[in-house]
N, C-alpha and C positions, 0 to 999 in steps of 0.2 A: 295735378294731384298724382302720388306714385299711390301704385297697387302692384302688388307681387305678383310674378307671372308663371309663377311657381305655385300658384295658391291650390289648396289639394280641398277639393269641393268634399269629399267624402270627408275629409275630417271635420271639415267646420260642419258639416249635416250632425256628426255626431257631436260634437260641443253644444251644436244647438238643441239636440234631441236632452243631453244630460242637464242643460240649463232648464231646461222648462221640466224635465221630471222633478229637480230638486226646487222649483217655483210649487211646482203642483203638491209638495208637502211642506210648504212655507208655510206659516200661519203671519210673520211680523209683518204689518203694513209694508211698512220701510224696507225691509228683506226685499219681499216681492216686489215692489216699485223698482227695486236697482237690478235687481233679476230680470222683469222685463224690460229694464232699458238696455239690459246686455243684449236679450236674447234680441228683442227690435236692431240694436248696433250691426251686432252677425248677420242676422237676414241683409240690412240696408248694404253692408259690405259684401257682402257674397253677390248682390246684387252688382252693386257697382263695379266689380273685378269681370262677372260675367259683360256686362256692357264695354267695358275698358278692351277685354278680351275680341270681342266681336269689332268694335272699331281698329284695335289694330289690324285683324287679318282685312277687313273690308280696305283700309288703307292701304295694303300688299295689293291686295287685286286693283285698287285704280294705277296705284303706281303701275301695276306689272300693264294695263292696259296702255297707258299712258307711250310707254316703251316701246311696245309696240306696233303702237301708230304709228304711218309716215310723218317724218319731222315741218314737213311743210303745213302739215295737217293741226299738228299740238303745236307747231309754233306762235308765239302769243297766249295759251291759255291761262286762264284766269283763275283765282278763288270760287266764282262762282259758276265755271267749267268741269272745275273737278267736283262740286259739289253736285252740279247736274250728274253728272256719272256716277257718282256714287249712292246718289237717291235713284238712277235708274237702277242698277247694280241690286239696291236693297231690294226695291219695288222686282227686279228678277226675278231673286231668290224668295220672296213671299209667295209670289204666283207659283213658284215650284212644290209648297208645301200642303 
């Protein structure tokens, strides 16, 4: 799935601030119902762009380890090598927060 990498969080903050003001003086069922399917849409997207965002840099950092490493060492590694590294990697950066 593409998501922009460009995405400017502060602006979708305020689409989703002005969507829910003009829900909050909605009175039509149907109005509000698509109103909050928009404003639910932007949150789940803002979401998924943050997530999308954070696995690419975490992808940078295994590669960049990866490179790193003596070759004799990552020589053979696997899908589920770099996976291990990169749930350590996560597991890292949790412990640091």
């Amino acid at each position: 799935m593409y998501y922009d990498r460009t995405f400017n969080v502060p602006s979708m903050v305020q689409e989703i601030e002005a969507l829910q003001a003009k829900l909050d003086e909605t009175e039509g069922e149907d109005e509000q119902r698509a109103l909050e399917e928009d404003i639910t849409g932007k949150i789940l997207w803002l979401c998924w762009s943050g997530i999308c965002a954070e696995a690419d840099e975490l992808l940078q950092k295994v590669e960049d380890y990866i490179q790193r490493e003596d070759a004799a060492r990552v020589s053979g590694i696997t899908c589920l090598n770099i996976t291990v590294i990169a749930v350590s990697m996560i597991c890292g950066n949790c412990a640091r927060l």
